[in-house]
VEXDREN-2710 file (C-alpha; in Angstrom, 1 decimal):
% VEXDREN-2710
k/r/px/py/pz
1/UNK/100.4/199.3/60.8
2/UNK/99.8/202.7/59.3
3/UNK/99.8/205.9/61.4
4/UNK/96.5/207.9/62.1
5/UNK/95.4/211.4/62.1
6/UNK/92.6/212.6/63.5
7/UNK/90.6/215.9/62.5
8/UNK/87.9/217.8/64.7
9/UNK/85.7/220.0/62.6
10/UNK/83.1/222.4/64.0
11/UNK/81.6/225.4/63.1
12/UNK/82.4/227.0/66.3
13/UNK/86.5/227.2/66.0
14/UNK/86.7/230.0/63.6
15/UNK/90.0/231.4/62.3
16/UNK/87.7/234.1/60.5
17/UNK/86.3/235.0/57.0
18/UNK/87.9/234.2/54.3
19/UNK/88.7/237.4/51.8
20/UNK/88.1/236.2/47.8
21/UNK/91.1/238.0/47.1
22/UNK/93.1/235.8/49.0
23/UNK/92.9/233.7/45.5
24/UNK/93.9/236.5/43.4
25/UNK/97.0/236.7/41.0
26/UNK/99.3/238.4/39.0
27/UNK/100.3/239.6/35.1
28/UNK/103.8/241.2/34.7
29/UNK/104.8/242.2/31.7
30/UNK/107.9/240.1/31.3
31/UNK/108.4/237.1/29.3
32/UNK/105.6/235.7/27.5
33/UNK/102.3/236.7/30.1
34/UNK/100.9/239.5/28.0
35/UNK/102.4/239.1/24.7
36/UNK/101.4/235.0/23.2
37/UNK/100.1/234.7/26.9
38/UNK/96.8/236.7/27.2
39/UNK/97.5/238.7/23.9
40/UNK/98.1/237.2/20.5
41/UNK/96.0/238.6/17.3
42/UNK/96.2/236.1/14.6
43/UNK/96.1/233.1/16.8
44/UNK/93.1/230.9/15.9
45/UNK/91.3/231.3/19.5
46/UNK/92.0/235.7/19.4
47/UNK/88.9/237.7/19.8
48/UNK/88.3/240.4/18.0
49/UNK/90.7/242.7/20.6
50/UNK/93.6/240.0/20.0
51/UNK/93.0/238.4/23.6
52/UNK/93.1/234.3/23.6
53/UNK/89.8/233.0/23.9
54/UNK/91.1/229.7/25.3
55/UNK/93.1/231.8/28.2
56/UNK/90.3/233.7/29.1
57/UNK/88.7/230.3/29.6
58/UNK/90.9/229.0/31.6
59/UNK/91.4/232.0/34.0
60/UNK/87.3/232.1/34.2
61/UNK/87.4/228.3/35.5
62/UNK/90.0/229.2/38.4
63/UNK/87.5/232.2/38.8
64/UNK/90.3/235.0/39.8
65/UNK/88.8/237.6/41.7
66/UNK/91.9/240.3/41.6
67/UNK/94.8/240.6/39.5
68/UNK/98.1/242.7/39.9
69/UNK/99.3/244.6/37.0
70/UNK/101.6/245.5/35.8
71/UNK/104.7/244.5/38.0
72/UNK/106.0/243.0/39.7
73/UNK/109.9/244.7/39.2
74/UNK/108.6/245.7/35.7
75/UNK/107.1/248.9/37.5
76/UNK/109.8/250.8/39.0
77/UNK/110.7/252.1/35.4
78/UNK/107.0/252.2/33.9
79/UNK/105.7/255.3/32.2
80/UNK/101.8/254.6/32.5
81/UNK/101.6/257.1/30.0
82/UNK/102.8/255.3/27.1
83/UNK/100.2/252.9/27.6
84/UNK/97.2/254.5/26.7
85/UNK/95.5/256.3/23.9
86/UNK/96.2/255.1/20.1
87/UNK/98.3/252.5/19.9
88/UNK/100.2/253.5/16.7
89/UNK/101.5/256.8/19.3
90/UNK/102.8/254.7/22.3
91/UNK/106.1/254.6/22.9
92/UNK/108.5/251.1/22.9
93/UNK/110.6/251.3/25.9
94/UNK/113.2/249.3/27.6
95/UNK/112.3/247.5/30.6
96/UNK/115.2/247.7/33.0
97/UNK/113.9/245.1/35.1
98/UNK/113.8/242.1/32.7
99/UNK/116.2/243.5/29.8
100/UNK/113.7/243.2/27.0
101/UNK/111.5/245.8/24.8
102/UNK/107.9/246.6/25.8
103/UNK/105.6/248.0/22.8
104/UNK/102.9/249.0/25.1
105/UNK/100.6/247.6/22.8
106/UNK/98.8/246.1/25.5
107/UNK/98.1/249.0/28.2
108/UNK/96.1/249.7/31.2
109/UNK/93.2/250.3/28.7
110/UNK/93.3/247.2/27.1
111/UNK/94.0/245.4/30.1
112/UNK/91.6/246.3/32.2
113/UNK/89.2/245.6/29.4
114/UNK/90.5/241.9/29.6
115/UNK/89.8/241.8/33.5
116/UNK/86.3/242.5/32.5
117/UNK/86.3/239.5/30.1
118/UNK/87.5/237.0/33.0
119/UNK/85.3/238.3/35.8
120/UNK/88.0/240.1/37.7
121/UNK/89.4/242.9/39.2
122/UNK/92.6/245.4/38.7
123/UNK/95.1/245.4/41.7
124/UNK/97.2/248.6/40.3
125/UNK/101.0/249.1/41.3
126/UNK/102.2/252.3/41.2
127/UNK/106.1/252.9/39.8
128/UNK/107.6/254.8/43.1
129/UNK/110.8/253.3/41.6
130/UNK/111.8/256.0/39.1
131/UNK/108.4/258.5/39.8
132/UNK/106.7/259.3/42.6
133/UNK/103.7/261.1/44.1
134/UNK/102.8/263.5/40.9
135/UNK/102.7/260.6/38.8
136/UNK/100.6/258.3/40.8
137/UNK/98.0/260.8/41.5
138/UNK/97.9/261.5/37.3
139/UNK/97.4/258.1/37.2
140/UNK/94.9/257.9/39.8
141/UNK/92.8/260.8/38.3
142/UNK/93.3/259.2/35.1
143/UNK/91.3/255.8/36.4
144/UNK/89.1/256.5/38.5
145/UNK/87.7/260.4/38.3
146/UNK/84.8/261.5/36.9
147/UNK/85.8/265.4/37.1
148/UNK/86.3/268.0/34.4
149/UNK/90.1/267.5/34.7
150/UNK/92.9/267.2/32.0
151/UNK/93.6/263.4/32.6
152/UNK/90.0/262.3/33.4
153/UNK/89.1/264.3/30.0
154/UNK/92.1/262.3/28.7
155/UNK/90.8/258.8/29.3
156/UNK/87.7/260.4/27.7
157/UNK/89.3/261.4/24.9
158/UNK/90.8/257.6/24.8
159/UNK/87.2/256.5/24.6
160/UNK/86.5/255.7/28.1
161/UNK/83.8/257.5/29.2
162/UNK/83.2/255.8/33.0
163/UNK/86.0/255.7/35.4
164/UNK/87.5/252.7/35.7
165/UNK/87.3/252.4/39.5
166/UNK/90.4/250.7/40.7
167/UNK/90.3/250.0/44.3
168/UNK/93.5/248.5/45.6
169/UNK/96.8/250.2/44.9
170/UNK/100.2/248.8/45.4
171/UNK/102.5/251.6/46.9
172/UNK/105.4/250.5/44.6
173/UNK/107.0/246.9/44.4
174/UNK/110.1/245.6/46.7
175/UNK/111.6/249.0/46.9
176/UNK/113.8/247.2/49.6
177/UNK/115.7/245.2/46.9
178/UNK/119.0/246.5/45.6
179/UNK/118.1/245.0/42.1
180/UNK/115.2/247.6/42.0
181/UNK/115.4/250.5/39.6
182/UNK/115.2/253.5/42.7
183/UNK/115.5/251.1/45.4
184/UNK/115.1/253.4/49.1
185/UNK/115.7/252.6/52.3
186/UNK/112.8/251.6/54.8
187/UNK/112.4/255.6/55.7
188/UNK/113.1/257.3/52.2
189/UNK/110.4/254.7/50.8
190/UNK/108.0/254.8/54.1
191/UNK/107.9/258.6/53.7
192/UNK/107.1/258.3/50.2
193/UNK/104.4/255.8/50.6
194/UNK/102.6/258.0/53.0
195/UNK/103.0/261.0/51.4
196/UNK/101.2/259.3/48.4
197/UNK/98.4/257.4/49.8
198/UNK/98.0/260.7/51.6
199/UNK/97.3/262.7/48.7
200/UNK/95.8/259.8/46.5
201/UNK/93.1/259.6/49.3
202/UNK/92.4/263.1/48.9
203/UNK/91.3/262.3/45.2
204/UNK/89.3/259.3/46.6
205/UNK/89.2/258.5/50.0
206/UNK/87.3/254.7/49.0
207/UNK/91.0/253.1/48.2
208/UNK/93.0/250.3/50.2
209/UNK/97.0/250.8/49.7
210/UNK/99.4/248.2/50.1
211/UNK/102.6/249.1/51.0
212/UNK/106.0/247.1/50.4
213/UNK/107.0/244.5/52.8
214/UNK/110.5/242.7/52.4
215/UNK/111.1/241.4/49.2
216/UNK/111.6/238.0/50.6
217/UNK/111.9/236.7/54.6
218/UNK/116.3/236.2/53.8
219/UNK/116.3/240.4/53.6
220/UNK/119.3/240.7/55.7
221/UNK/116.7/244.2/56.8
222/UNK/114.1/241.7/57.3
223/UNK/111.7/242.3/59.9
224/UNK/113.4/245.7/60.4
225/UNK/112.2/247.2/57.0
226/UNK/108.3/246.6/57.3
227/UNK/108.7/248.5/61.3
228/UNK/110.4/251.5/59.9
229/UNK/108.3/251.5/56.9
230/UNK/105.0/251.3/58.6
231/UNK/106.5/253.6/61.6
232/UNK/106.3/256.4/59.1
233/UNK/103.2/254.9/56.8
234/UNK/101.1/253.1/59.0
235/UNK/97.7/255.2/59.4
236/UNK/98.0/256.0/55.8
237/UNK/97.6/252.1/54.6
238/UNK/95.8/248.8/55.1
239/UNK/97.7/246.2/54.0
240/UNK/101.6/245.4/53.8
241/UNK/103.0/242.7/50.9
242/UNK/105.0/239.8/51.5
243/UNK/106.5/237.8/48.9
244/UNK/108.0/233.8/48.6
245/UNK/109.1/231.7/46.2
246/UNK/110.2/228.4/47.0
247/UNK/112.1/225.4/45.3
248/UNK/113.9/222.5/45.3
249/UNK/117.7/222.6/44.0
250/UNK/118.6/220.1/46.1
251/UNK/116.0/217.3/45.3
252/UNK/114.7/216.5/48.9
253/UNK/111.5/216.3/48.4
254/UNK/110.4/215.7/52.4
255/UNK/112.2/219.1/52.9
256/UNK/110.5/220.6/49.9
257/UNK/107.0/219.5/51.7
258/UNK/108.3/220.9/55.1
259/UNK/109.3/224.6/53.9
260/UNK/105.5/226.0/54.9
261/UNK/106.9/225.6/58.3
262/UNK/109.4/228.7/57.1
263/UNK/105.9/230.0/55.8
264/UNK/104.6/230.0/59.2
265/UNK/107.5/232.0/60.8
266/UNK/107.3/234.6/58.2
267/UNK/103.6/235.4/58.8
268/UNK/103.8/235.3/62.5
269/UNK/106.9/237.8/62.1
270/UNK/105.2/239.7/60.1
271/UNK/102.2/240.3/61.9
272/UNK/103.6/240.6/65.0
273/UNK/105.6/243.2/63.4
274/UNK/102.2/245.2/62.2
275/UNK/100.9/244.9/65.6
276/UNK/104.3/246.2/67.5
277/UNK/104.3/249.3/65.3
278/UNK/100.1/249.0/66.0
279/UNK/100.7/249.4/69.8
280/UNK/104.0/252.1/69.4
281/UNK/100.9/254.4/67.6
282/UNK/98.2/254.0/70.1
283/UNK/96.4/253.1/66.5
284/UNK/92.9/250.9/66.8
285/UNK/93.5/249.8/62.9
286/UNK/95.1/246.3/61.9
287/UNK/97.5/246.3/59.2
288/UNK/96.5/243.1/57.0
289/UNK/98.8/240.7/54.8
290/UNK/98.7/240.9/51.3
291/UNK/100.9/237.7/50.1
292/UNK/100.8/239.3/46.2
293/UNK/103.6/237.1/45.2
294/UNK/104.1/233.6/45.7
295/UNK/104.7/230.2/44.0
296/UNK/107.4/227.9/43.0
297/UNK/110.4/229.4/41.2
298/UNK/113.6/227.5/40.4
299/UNK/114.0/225.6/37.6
300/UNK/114.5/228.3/35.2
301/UNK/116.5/230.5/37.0
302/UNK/119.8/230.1/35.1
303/UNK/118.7/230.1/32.0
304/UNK/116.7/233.4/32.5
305/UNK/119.9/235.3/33.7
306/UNK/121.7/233.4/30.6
307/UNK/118.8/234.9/28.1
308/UNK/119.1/238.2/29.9
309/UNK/122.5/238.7/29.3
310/UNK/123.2/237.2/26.4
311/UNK/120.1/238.4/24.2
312/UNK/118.5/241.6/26.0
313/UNK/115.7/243.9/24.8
314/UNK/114.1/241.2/22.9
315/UNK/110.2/241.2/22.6
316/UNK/108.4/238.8/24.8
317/UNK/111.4/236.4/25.4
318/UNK/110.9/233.2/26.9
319/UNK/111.5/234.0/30.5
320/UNK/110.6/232.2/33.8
321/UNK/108.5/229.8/31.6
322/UNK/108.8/226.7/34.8
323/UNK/107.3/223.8/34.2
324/UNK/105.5/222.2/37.2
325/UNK/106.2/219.0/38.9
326/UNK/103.9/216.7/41.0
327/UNK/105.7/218.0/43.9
328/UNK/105.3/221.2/42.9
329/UNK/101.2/221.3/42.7
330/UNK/101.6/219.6/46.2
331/UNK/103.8/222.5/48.0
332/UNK/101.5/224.9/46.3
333/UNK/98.4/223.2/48.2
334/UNK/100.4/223.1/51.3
335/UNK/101.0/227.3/51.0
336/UNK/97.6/227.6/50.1
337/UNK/96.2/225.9/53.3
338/UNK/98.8/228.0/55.2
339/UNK/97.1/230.7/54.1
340/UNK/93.5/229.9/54.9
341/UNK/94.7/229.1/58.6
342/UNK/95.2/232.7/58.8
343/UNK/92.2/234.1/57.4
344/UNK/91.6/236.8/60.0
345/UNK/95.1/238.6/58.5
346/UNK/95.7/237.4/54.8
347/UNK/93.3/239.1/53.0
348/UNK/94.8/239.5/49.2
349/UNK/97.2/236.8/48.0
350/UNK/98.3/236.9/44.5
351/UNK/99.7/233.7/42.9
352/UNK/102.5/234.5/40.6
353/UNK/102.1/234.7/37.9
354/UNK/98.7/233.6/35.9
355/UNK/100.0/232.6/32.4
356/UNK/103.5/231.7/30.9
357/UNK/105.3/233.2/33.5
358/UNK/105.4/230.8/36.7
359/UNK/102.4/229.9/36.0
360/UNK/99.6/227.6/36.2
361/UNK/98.3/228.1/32.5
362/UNK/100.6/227.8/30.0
363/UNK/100.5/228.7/25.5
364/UNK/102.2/227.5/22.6
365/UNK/102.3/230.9/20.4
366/UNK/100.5/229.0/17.8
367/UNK/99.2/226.7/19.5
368/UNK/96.7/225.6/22.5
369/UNK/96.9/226.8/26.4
370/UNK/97.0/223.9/28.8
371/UNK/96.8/223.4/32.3
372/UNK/100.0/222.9/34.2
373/UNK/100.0/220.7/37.9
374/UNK/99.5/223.6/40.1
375/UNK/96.5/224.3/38.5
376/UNK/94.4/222.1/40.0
377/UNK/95.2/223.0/43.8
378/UNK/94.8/226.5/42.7
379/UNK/91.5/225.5/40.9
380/UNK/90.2/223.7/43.9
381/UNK/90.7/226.3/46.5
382/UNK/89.4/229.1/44.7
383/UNK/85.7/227.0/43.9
384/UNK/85.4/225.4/47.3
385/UNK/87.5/227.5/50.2
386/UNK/84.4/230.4/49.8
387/UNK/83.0/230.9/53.6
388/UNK/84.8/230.9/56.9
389/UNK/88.2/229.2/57.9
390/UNK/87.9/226.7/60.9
391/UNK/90.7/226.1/63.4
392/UNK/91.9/222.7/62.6
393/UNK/92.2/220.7/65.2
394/UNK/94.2/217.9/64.3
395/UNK/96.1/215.3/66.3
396/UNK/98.6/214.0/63.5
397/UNK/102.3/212.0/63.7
398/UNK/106.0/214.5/62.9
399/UNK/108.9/213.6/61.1
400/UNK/112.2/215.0/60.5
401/UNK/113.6/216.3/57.4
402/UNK/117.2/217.6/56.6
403/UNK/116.4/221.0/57.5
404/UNK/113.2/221.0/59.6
405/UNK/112.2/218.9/62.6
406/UNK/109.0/217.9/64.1
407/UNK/107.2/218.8/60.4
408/UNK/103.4/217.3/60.4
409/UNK/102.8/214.2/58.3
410/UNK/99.2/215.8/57.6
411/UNK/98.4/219.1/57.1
412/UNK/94.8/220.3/56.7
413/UNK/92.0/223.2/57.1
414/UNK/88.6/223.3/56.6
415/UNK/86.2/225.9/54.9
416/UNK/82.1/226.3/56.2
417/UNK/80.0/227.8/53.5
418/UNK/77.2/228.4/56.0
419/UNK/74.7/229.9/52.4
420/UNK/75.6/226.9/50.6
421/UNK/75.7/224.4/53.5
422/UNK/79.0/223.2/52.8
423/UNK/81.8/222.2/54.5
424/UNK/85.2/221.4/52.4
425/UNK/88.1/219.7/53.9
426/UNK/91.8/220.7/52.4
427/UNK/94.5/218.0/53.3
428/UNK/97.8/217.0/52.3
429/UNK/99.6/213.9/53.3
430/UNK/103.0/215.1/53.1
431/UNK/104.9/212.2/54.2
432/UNK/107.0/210.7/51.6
433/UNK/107.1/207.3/53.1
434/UNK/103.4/206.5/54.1
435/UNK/100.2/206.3/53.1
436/UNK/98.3/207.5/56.6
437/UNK/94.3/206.9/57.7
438/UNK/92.9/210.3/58.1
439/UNK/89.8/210.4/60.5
440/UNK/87.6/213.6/60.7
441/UNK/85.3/213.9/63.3
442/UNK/82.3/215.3/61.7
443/UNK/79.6/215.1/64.4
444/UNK/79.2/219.4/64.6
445/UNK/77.4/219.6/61.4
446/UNK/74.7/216.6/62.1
447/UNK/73.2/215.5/58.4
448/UNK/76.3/216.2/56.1
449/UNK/77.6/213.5/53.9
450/UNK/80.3/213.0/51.8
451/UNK/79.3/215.2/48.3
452/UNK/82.4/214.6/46.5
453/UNK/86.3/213.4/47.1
454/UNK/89.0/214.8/45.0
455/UNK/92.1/214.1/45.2
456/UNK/96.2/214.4/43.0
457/UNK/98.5/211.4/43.7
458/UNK/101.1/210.2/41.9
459/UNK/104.1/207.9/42.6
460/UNK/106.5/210.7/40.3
461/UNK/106.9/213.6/42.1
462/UNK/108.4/214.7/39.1
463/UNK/105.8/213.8/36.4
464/UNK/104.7/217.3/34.6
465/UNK/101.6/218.1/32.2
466/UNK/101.9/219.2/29.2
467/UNK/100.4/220.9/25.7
468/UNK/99.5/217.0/24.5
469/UNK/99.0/215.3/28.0
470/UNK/98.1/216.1/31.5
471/UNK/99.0/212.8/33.6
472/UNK/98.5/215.1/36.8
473/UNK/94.8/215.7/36.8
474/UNK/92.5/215.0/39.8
475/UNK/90.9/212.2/40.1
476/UNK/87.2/211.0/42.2
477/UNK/87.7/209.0/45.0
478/UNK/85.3/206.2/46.5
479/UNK/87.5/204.4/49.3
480/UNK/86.3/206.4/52.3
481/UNK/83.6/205.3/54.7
482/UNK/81.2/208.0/56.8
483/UNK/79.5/206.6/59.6
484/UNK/77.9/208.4/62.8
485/UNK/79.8/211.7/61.3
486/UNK/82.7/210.3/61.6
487/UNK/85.1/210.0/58.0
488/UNK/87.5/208.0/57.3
489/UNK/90.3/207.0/54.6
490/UNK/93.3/206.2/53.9
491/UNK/94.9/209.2/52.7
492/UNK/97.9/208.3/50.0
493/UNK/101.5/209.8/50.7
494/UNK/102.3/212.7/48.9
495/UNK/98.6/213.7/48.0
496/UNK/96.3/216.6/48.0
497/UNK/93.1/216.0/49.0
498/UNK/89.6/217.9/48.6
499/UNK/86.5/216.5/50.7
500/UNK/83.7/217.8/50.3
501/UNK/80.5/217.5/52.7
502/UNK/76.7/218.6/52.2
503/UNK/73.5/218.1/53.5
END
């Protein structure tokens, strides 16, 4: 007999609102995501500007809210400078973090006129790699000032008249990691992080900084780094990074499934972290998560240090170009309901990256875009987990995997839309051996009824889409019952499942 899970939902368990921004993302430039990604003049879908008509689709149907830009490691040696004003005067300069050639034919002008195009907005990093507070603040008065002042008059002079009004800043990117171009310590980096919010909120006191976290939870100066850092920065920011890849070298797919339980340990650290250093400064502020990079990222990795070494400071190399696996689409909805059961602290999360480069949109360079697996958990997410996080409270069977005990065969959240009168379900069945009949007690919100059931199964977990077929697309599913608000289906092993209720 299959095993059950059972589901309470009710308006009155909130985790808390859900931030947009929590389904943002990221462009680099490295590899192919600006150049044959978002960028290619000649190609038979380039606008006028030389941006891909059919990417600018695609990123409009995942409905983006906030994109970092432009790195990412890229930034630590970036000259912001060089990517503005008349293209045929911009310097081509060697990126140090990826070993190719950037043309800066596509700068912060150019790409923050393509944010426009897909509905979004600019998450800026600031390079505090190999510059520092003089430059940001350049930068800063450059975007956003509307004074009678040499770089405002600059971006003038480039032909933008009205500032371009960048809110969130990223203090740098994982200045804790030795492979960083002017890689600090936790107290020579928190010192320069306050010092420039400090003086950046002088300019304009509207922004939200993020400062660096740990590159990654296996630091060896991991939790360590984000105390001393926010011991020196903490009333001068809002919101500290974390960043995660995850993979699967050793083809255990139930241990694949179970590494959000390493997901959960690292936000709990964190934030526990934030709120030690909270109560050591007497402070009444919270210091929120901002999760601006994660995704799967292995199955490229040696031949991107091959092409590194063997063929650097080529333009727009093939780099980090993973293709996506069944499995893969279903960790990535297993992170991204981790994420909405902490709602009251992750409030920017940046899928990395948007196209080409680990990516859920992928181009031929003469050829179409197409939609890769994680897409689609990505896709549903962003459309349907708009509203307010409720605690799920779920009684469901464990299992032990090589690495991880007592992992949950069903993980789930749900999202209230209280203006649309909406309440979406988010589920995966992430046991590898059994389908499981998952039972959600939906009495709270008296008059809903099942409005639509999505779901991506597959019997390959290693089945991937491609530029002439997508196998891994979601399909409509009818085999439930609702009766007395109470729903019910059997819910097929490794799946990812949307369920969506209305009045």
């Amino acid at each position: 007999m299959a095993q059950k899970t059972k589901m309470i939902v009710d308006k009155d368990f909130k985790i808390g609102e859900i931030d947009k921004r929590v389904y943002g993302s990221f462009i680099e430039h490295l590899g192919r995501a600006v150049y044959t990604g978002i960028y290619q003049p000649g190609h038979v879908s380039a606008a006028e500007e030389g941006f891909r008509k059919d990417v600018i689709e695609l990123v409009k149907e995942l409905d983006v809210p906030i994109i970092r830009y432009p790195g990412g490691n890229f930034v630590s040696n970036f000259f912001w400078e060089d990517s503005v004003g008349p293209k045929d005067q911009r310097k081509k300069r060697l990126d140090l973090a990826w070993r190719t050639m950037e043309s800066n034919e596509v700068g912060l002008g150019e790409f923050a006129h393509w944010c426009d195009k897909v509905n979004s907005e600019m998450m800026m990093a600031v390079n505090l790699g190999t510059r520092g507070t003089k430059d940001a603040l350049n930068l800063l008065e450059y975007c956003n000032l509307n004074t009678n002042s040499y770089y405002a008059d600059l971006r003038r002079k480039h032909g933008r008249e009205n500032p371009y009004n960048v809110k969130v800043w990223c203090l740098g990117n994982e200045m804790d990691g030795p492979w960083q171009v002017g890689h600090k310590t936790a107290t020579e980096y928190g010192r320069l992080a306050a010092e420039t919010a400090k003086a950046m909120k002088i300019m304009d006191d509207s922004l939200e900084f993020v400062v660096c976290g740990s590159s990654n939870v296996d630091m060896p100066t991991f939790p360590q780094w984000e105390a001393s850092t926010l011991e020196e920065a903490y009333e001068y920011v809002d919101d500290i990074s974390l960043h995660q890849y995850y993979g699967n070298a050793k083809n255990d797919t139930a241990d694949f499934f179970a590494k959000t339980q390493d997901l959960e340990i690292f936000l709990h650290s964190v934030i526990a972290t934030c709120d030690f250093v909270k109560a050591k400064k007497r402070s009444n502020k919270n210091i929120n998560l901002s999760f601006d990079e994660w995704n799967v990222w292995y199955h490229t990795n040696q031949s991107d240090d091959e092409e590194m070494k063997k063929r650097p400071w080529q333009t727009a190399p093939h780099l980090l170009e993973d293709i996506y696996t069944f499995e893969d689409a279903i960790l990535n909805g297993l992170i991204l309901i981790t994420f909405l059961k902490h709602a009251d602290r992750v409030k920017v999360a940046c899928l990395a990256q948007l196209v080409n480069v680990i990516a859920p949109i992928m181009t031929e360079t003469d050829g179409p875009a197409w939609r890769q697996t994680i897409f689609y958990p990505f896709l549903h997410a962003s459309k349907y987990g708009r509203g307010t996080a409720l605690t799920p409270v779920i009684s469901t069977g464990v299992h032990d995997t090589a690495k991880h005990e007592n992992v949950t065969d069903i993980e789930a959240v749900a999202v209230y839309n209280e203006e649309k009168q909406e309440v979406t379900i988010f589920a995966v069945n992430r046991n590898t051996e059994e389908d499981i009949f998952f039972e959600s007690d939906m009495r709270g919100f008296e008059g809903y009824k099942v409005k639509e059931y999505l779901a991506l199964e597959s019997q390959d977990m290693k089945i991937v889409n491609g530029a002439g077929a997508s196998p891994v697309t979601p399909v409509e599913k009818k085999n439930y019952v609702m009766e007395d608000g109470i729903f019910t289906v059997e819910m097929k092993k490794c799946s990812w499942n949307v369920i969506r209720f209305g009045v």
